[in-house]
C-alpha positions as CSV (number, residue, x, y, z in Angstrom):
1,X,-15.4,34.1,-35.7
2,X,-13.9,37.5,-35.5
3,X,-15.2,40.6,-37.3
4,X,-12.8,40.0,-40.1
5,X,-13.7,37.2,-41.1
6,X,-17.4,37.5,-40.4
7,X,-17.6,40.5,-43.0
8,X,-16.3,38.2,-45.8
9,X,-19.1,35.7,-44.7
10,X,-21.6,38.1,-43.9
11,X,-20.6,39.2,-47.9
12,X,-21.4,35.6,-49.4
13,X,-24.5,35.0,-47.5
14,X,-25.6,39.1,-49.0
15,X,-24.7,37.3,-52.6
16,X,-26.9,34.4,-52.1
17,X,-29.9,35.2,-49.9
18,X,-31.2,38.6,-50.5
19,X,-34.3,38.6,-51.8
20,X,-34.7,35.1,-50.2
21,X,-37.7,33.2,-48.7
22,X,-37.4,31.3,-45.6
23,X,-38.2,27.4,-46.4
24,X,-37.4,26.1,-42.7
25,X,-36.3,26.7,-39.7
26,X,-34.7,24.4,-37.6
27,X,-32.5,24.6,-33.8
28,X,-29.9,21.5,-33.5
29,X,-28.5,22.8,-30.7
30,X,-29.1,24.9,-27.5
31,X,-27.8,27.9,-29.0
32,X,-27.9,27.2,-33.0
33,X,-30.0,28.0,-35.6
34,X,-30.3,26.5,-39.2
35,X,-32.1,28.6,-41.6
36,X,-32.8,26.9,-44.7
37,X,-33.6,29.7,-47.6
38,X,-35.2,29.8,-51.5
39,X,-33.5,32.8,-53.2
40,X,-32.6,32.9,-57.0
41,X,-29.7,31.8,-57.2
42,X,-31.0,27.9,-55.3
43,X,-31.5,26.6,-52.2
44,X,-29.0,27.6,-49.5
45,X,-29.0,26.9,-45.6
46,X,-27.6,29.6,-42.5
47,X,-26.4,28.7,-40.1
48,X,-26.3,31.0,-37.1
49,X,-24.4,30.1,-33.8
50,X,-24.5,31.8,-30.6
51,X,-22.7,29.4,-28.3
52,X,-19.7,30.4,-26.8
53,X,-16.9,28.5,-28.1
54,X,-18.3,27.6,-31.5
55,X,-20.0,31.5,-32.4
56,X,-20.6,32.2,-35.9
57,X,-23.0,33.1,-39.0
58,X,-22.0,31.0,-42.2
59,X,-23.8,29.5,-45.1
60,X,-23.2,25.9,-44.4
61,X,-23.8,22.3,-46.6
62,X,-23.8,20.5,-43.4
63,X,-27.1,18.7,-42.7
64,X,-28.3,18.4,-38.7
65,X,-30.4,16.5,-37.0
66,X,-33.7,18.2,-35.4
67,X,-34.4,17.8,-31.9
68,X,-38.1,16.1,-31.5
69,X,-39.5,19.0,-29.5
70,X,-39.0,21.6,-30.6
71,X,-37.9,24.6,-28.1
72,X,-40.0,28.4,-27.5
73,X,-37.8,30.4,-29.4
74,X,-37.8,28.2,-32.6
75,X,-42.1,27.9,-32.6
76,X,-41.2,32.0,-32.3
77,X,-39.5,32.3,-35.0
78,X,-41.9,29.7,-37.1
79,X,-44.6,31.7,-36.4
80,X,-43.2,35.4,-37.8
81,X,-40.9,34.1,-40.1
82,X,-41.9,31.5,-41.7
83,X,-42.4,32.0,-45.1
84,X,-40.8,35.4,-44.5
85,X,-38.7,37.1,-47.6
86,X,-35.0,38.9,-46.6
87,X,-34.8,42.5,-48.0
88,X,-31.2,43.2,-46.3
89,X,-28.2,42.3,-44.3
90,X,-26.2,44.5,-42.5
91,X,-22.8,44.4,-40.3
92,X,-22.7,47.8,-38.7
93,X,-19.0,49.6,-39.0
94,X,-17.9,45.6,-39.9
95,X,-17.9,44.9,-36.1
96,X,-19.2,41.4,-34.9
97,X,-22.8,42.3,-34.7
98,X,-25.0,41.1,-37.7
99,X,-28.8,42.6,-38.4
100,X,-30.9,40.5,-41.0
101,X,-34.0,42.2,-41.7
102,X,-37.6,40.4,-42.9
103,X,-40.9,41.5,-44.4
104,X,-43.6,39.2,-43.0
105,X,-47.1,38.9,-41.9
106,X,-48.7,39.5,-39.1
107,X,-51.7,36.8,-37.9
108,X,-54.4,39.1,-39.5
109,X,-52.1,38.6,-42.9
110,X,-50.9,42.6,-42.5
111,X,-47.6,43.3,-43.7
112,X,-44.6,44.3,-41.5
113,X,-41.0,43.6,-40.8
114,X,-39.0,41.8,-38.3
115,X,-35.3,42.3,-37.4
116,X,-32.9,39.0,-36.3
117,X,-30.0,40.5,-34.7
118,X,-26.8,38.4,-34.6
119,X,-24.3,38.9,-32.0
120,X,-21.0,37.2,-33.0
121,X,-19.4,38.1,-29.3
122,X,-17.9,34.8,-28.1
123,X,-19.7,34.2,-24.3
124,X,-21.7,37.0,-25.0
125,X,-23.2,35.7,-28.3
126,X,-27.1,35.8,-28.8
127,X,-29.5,35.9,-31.4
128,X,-32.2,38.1,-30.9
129,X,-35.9,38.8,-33.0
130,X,-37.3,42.2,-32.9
131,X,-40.6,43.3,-33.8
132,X,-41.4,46.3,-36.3
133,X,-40.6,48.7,-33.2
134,X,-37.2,47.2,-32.4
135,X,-39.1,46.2,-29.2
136,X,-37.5,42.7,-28.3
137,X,-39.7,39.7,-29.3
138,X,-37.4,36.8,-27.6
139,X,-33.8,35.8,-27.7
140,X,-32.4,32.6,-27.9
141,X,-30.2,33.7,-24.6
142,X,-32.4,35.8,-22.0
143,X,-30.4,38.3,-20.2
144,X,-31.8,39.4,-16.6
145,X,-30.7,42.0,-14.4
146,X,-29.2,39.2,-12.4
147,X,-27.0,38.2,-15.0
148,X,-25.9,41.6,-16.5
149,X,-25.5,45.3,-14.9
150,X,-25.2,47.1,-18.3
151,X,-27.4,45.6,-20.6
152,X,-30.9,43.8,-20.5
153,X,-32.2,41.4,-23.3
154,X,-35.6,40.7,-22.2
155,X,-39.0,40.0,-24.2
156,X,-41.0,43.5,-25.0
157,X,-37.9,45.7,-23.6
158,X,-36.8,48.2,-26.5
159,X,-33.1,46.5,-27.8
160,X,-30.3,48.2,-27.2
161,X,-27.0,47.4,-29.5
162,X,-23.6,46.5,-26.9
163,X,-21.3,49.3,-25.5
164,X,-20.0,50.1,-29.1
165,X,-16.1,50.5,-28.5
166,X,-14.5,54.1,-29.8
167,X,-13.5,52.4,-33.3
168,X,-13.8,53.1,-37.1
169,X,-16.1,51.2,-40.0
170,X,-12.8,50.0,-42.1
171,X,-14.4,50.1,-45.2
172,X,-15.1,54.2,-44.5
173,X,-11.0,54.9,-43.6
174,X,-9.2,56.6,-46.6
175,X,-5.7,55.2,-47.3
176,X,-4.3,58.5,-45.8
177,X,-5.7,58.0,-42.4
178,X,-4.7,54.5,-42.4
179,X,-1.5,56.4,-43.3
180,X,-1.5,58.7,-40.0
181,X,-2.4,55.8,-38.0
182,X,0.5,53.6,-39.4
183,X,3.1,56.3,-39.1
184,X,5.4,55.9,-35.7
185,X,3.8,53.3,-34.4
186,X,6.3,50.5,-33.6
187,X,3.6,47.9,-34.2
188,X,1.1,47.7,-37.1
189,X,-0.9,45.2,-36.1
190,X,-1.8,47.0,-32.6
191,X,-2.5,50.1,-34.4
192,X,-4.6,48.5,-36.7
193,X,-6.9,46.5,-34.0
194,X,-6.7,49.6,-31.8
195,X,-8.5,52.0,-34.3
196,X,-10.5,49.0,-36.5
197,X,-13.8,47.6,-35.6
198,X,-13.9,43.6,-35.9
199,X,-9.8,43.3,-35.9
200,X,-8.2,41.5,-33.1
201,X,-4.6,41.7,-32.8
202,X,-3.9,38.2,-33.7
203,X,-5.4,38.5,-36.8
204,X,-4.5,41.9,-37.8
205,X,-0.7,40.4,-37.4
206,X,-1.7,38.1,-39.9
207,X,-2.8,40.6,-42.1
208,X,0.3,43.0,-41.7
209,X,2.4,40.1,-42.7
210,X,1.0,38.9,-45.2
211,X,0.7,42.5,-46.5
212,X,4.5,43.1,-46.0
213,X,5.2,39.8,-48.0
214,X,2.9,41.2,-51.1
215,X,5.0,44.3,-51.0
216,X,8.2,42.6,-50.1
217,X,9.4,45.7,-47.7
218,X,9.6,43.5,-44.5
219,X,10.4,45.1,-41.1
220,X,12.3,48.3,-40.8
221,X,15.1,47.0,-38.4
222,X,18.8,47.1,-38.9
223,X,21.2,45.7,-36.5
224,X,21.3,45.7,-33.2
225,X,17.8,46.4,-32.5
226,X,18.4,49.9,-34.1
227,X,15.2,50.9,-35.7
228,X,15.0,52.5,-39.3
229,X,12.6,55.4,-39.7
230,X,13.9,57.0,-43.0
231,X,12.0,54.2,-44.9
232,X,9.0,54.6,-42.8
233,X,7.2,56.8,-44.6
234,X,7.5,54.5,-47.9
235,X,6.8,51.8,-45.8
236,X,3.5,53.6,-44.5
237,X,2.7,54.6,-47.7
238,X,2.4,51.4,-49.6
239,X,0.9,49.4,-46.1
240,X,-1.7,52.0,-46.0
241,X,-2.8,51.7,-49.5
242,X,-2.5,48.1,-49.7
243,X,-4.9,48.1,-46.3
244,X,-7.3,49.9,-48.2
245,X,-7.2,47.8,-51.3
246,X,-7.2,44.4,-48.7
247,X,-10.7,45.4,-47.1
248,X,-12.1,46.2,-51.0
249,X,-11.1,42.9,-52.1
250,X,-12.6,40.9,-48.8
251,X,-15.6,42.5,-49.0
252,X,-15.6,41.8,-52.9
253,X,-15.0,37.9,-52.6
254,X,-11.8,38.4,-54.4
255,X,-9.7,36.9,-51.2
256,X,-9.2,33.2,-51.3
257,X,-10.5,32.1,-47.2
258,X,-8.1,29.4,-45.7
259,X,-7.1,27.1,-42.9
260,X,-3.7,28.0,-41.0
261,X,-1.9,26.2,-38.9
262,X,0.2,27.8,-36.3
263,X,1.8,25.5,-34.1
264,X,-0.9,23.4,-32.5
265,X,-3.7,25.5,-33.3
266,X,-5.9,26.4,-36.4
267,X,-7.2,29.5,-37.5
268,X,-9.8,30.3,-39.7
269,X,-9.4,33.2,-42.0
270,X,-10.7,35.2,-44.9
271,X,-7.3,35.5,-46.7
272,X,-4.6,32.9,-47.3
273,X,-1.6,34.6,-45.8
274,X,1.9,34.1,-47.0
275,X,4.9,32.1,-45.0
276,X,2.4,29.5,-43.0
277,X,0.8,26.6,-43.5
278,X,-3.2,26.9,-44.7
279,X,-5.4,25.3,-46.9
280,X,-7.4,27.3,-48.8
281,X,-10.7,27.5,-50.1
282,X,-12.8,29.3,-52.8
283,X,-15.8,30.0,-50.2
284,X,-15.7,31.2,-47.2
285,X,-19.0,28.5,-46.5
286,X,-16.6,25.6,-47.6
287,X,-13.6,26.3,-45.1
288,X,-16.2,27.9,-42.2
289,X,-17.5,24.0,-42.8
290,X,-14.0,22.4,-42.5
291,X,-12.6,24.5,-39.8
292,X,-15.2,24.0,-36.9
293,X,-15.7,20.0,-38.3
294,X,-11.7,19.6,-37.6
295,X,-12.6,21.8,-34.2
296,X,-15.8,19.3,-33.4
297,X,-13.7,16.4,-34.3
298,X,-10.7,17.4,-32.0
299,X,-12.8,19.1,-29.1
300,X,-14.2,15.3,-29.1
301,X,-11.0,13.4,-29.4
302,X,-10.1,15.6,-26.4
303,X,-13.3,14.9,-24.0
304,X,-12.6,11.2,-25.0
305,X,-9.4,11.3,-23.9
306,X,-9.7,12.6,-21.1
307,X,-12.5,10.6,-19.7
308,X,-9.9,7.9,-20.5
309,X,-7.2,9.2,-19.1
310,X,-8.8,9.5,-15.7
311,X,-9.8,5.9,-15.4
312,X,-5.7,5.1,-16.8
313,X,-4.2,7.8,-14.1
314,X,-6.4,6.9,-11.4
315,X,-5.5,2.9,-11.6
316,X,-1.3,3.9,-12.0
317,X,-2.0,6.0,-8.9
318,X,-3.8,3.3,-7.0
319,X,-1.0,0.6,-8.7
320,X,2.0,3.0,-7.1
321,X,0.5,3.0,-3.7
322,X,0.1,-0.8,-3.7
323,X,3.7,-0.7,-4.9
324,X,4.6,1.5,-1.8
325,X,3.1,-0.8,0.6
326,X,4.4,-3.5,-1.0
327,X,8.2,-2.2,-0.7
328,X,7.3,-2.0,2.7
329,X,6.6,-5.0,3.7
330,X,9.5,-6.6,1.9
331,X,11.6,-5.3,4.6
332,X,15.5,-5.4,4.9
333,X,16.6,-8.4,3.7
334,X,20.0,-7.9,6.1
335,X,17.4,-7.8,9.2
336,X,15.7,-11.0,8.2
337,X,18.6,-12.7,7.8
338,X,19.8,-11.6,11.2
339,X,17.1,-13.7,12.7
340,X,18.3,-16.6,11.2
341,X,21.9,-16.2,12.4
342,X,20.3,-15.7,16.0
343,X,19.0,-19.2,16.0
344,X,21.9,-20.8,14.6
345,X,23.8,-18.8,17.3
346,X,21.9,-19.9,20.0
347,X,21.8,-23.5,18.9
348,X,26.0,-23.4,18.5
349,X,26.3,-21.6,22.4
350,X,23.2,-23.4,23.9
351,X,25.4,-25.4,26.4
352,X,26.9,-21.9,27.6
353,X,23.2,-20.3,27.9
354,X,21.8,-20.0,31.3
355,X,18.1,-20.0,31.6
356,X,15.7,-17.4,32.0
357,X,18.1,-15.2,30.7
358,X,17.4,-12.2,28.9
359,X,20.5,-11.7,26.6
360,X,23.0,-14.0,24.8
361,X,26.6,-12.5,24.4
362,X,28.0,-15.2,22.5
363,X,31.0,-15.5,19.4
364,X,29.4,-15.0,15.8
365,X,31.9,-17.5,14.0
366,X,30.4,-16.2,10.2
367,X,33.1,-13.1,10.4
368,X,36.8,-13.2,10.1
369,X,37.4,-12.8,12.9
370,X,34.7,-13.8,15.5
371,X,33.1,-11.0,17.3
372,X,30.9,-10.7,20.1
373,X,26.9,-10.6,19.1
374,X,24.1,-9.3,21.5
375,X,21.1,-11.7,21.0
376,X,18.3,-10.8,22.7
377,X,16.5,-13.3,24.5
378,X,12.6,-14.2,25.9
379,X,13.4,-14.9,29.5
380,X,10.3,-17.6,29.8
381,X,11.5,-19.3,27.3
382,X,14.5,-22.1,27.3
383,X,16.9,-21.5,25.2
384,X,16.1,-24.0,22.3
385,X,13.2,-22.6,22.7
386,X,14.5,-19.0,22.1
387,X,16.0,-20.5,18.9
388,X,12.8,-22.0,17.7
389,X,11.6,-18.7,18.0
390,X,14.2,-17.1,15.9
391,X,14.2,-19.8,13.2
392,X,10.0,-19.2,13.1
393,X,10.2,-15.3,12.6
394,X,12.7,-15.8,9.9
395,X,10.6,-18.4,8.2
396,X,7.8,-16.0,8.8
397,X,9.7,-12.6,7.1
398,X,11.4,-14.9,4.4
399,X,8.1,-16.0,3.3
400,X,6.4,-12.6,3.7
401,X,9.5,-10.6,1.6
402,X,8.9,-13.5,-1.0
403,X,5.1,-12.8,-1.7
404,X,5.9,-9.0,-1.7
405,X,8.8,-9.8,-4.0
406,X,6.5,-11.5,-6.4
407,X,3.2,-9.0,-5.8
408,X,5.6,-5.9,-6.1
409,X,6.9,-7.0,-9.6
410,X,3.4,-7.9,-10.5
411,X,2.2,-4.2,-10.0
412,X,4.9,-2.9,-11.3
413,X,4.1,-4.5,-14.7
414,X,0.6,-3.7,-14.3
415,X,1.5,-0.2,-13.9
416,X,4.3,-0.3,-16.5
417,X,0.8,-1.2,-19.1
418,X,-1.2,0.9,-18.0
419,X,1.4,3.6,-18.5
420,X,1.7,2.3,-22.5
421,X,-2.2,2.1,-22.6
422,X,-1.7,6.5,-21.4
423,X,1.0,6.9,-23.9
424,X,-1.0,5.4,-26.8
425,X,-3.9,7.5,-26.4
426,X,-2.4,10.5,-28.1
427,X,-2.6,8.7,-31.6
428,X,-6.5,7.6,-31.2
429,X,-8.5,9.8,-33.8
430,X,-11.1,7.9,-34.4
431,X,-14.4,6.4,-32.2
432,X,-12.8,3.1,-33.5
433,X,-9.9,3.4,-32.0
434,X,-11.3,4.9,-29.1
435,X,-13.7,2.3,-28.6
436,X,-10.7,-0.4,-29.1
437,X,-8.9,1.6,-25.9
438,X,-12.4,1.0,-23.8
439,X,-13.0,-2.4,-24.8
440,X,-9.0,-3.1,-23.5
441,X,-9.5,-1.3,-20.1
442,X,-13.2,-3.5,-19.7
443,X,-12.0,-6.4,-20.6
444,X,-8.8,-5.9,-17.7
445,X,-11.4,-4.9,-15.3
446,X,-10.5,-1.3,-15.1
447,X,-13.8,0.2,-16.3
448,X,-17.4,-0.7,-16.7
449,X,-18.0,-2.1,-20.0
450,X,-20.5,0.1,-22.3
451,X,-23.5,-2.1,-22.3
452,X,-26.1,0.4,-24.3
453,X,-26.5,-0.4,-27.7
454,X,-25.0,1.4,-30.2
455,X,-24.3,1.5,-34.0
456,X,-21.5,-0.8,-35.1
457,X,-18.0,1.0,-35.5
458,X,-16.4,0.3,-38.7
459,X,-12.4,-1.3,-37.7
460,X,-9.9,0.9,-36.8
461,X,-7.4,1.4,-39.2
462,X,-3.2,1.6,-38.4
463,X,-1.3,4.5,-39.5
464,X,-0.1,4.1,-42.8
465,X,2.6,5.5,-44.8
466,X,4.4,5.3,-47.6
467,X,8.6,4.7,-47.6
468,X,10.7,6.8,-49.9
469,X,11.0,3.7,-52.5
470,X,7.1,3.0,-52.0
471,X,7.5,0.2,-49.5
472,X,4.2,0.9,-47.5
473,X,4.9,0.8,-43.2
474,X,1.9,0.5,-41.1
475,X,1.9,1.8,-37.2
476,X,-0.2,0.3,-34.7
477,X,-1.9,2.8,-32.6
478,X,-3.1,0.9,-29.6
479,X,-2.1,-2.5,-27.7
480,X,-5.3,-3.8,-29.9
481,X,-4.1,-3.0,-33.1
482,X,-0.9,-3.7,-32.5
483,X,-2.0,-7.2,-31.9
484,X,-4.2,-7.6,-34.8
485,X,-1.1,-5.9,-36.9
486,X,1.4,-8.0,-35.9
487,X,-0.1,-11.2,-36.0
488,X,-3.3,-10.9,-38.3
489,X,-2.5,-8.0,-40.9
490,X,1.2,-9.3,-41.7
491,X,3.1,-11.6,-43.7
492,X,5.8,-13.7,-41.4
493,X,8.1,-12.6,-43.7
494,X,7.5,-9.1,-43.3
495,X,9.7,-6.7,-41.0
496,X,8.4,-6.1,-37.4
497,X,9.7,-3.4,-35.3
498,X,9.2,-1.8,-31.7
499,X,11.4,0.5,-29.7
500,X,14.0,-1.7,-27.5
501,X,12.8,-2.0,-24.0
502,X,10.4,1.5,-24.7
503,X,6.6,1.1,-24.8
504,X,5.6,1.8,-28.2
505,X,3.7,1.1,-31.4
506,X,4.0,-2.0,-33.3
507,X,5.7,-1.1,-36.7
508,X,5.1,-3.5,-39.6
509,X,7.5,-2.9,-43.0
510,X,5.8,-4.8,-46.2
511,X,8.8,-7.0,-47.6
512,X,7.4,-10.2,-47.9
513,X,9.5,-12.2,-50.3
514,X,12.3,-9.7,-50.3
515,X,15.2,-7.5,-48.4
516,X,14.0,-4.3,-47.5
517,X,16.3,-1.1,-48.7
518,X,18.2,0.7,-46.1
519,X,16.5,3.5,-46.5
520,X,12.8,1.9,-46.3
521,X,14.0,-0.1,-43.0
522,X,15.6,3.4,-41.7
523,X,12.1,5.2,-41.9
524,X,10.5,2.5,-40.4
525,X,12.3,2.2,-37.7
526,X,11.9,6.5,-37.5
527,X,8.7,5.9,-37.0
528,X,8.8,3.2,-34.5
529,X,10.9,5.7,-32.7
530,X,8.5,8.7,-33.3
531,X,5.5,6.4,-32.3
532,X,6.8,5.6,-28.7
533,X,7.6,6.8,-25.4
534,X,11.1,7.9,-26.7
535,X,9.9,10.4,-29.6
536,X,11.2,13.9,-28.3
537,X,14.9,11.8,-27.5
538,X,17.3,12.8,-29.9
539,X,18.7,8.7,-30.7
540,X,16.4,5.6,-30.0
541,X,17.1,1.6,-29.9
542,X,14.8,0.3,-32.2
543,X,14.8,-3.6,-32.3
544,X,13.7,-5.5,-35.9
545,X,13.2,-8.8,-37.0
546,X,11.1,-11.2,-39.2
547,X,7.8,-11.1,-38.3
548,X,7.6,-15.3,-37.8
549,X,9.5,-14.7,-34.9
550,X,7.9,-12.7,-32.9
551,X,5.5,-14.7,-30.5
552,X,2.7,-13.9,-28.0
553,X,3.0,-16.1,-24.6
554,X,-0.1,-17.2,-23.4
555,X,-2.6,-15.3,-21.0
556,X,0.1,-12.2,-22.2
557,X,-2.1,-8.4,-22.3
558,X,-2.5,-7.0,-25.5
559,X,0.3,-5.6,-27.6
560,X,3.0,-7.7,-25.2
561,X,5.2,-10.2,-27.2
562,X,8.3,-11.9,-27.3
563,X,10.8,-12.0,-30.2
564,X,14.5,-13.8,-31.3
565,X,16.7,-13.0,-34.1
566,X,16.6,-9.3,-33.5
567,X,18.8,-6.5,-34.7
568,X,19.2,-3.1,-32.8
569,X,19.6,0.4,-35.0
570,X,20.1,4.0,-33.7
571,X,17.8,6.9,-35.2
572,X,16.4,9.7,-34.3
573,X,12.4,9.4,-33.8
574,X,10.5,11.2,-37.2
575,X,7.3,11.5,-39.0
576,X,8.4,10.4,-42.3
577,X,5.5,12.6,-43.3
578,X,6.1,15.8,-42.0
């Protein structure tokens, strides 16, 4: 949570628990507290996070889980602040440092105050409880001299805020210094965090276009690269002011907090910028909820994955060097049939042979015409007995180059599904279908199965859209599913379709009882195309049929079938969605 961002939260949680009384206090996690707080306007709970990836300080709805002992610094903060009413909340100059002050009791039932300093500094997060004094009670993160050369947060040393950068309070700038600063500078956004406490660059270039797009004055370029200063002054002008106004209106709840997508990331902000995609919220509680649940949620999907993906990357690896050994021993198929010309050589010349020789010259009458063949010859063997020899190593290779034949295309299968099982696991989002994945690779052998008890999954659920003419398409998105689709979910009238000769989902059009529209049968065969090996290809081969005739041949893995009556289309691979 950057500073922006935590000044419009820090705001909200000034609106609703001032004047507070702490109700609870409970630690989830290592590094997280959840305060719950009485304050006039209801119950609320704060949460307060210090861990490195996840930092922030929100009001929250989310309810978590207690550990049973309870660790030091939480009986700590029992003790003093239990009970404890909140007479302030401070940001100082809007940077990423929070102070939350108390008046509680001492153990003799005296009156005094207590101080919970918040640092929202990503690895360098902490929360921190002072005494009347300022004199460090505990921390939730001790720092040692071990651990740090500039700063020491230790119980009964005297706090001491972080280095403070050389930066201004934004709410104190007046729109003609925001002016000055603006004024030359070829990049707003830099200026901005350079000069701003709590701005980082990515966000102030957020801000500055979404400010531009309010004004509608853009950038100042013309063509060929040629910057325009005579409407830089305007420009300044109206940027500076409408700065001034955007911190005013933050700090005053009157900025709508959103969601934003860029690319493959997501952003969490206290303003819903123009020209991207967000979701916005009215609270800054309700999308500080959303945004680090999506971020929980994929942070998981990812450690799943990946644990996955090793045990599917470390049996193709072992698969290819089996492969490699097996291409070996197949040999050169010209070399074994050589020995079996040597014996039927030295059978046809045996009455020219002499014995104990160790060579055979003799007329190879398979070319056009007959040349002369060295043959190379055990010397204490007779010569039929030099042929037998031959005609046994042949035997002996052919039978050897057969087995690898048969054992390399095995392997090569094995590897080919493995390599679908890999491809597949982009589209699990669920423990379902995660668990679905695991219960495949057990079941094949390739991992341990999970044998501690755990709550029932509900069933994973295909992909599901809706065609332009409202024919609905489901999309397997593992071998399992695809199974259970295909042959459990579907009518045998229905459309099935799969990429041709591409590992891929299992794509099921609802049309029992009727033709499907070109246009319904085109999107689903998009997204059999986008749901595949094949998606960033520009044209795919996507096979369909009727789903009766597609058939599963026994002792087949899941999600291999066989089908007839098939027709092929070209299209390029899309989520009809997006």
């Amino acid at each position: 949570m950057d500073g922006l961002t935590l000044a419009a939260s820090v705001a909200e949680i000034r609106n609703a628990l001032e004047g507070g009384r702490i109700e609870k206090i409970q630690q989830p996690e290592k590094y997280e507290l959840l305060v719950s707080v009485h304050s006039k306007s209801g119950s609320h709970k704060l949460l307060i996070s210090s861990s490195s990836e996840n930092c922030r300080l929100q009001l929250t709805n989310e309810k978590r889980p207690s550990p049973i002992d309870a660790p030091n610094f939480l009986m700590l903060l029992r003790k003093h602040l239990s009970g404890a009413r909140i007479t302030g909340i401070e940001q100082p100059k809007h940077d990423r440092i929070v102070l939350i002050r108390f008046e509680g009791f001492t153990e003799l039932s005296d009156s005094t105050s207590f101080t919970l300093v918040c640092e929202i500094m990503g690895r360098h997060s902490n929360i921190i409880l002072l005494d009347n004094d300022g004199i460090i009670l505990d921390s939730i993160r001790r720092v040692s001299a071990g651990m740090s050369s500039v700063r020491l947060v230790l119980p009964k040393l005297k706090y001491e805020f972080p280095p403070m950068q050389d930066k201004l309070d934004p709410t104190e700038m007046t729109a003609e210094a925001l002016e000055n600063m603006l004024m030359g500078s070829e990049r707003y956004e830099k200026a901005l965090s350079n000069a701003i406490c709590g701005l980082s660059p990515a966000v102030a270039g957020l801000m500055i276009e979404h400010l531009e797009a309010e004004l509608n004055c853009g950038e100042l370029w013309l063509g060929d690269g040629e910057y325009d200063r005579m409407n830089e002054p305007e420009k300044c002008v109206q940027l500076a002011e409408a700065v001034a106004n955007f911190y005013d209106d933050l700090l005053a709840g009157r900025q709508k907090p959103a969601i934003v997508k860029r690319g493959e990331r997501s952003v969490l902000l206290p303003f819903t910028p123009h020209g991207f995609p967000a979701e916005s919220f009215e609270r800054i509680l309700d999308a500080a909820d959303e945004f680090y649940r999506q971020r929980a949620e994929s942070e998981s999907v990812k450690r799943r994955t990946a644990s996955l993906e090793k045990v599917l990357t470390s049996a193709i690896a072992r698969l290819e060097r089996k492969a490699d050994k097996f291409a070996l021993a197949i040999g050169d198929e010209a070399e074994i049939e050589r020995l079996k010309l040597s014996g039927e050589l030295i059978t046809a010349n045996m009455y020219a042979l002499s014995d104990r020789a160790n060579e055979a010259v003799v007329d190879n009458y398979y070319t056009d015409p007959p040349q002369k063949m060295r043959i190379e010859l055990d010397p204490t063997l007779s010569a039929s007995d030099n042929a037998q020899q031959y005609y046994k190593k042949y035997r002996k290779a052919k039978s050897a180059r057969d087995i690898a034949l048969v054992m390399q295309k095995e392997t090569l299968e094995e590897t080919d599904y493995l390599r679908g099982i890999l491809a597949s696991l982009s589209e699990c989002l669920t423990d379902s279908d995660f668990e679905e994945v695991r219960s495949e690779l057990a079941s094949g052998g390739y991992m341990r199965e999970n044998r501690r008890k755990q709550q029932k999954l509900p069933k994973a659920k295909p992909h599901s859209f809706k065609a332009s003419d409202g024919t609905e398409i489901l999309v397997g998105k593992n071998n399992i599913q695809n199974d259970r689709l295909t042959f459990k979910d579907s009518s045998p009238d229905d459309i099935w379709l799969h990429t041709k000769d591409i590992h891929g989902s299992h794509v099921i059009l609802r049309c029992a009882g009727y033709e499907p529209s070109d246009v319904a049968l085109l999107e689903a065969a998009q997204l059999a195309a986008y749901y595949s090996q094949a998606r960033n290809a520009p044209s795919v081969p996507v096979d369909y049929t009727r789903r009766r005739f597609v058939k599963k041949p026994n002792g087949a893995k899941p999600g291999m079938v066989i089908y007839t009556h098939q027709k092929t289309l070209l299209c390029a691979p899309k989520n009809i969605e997006s």
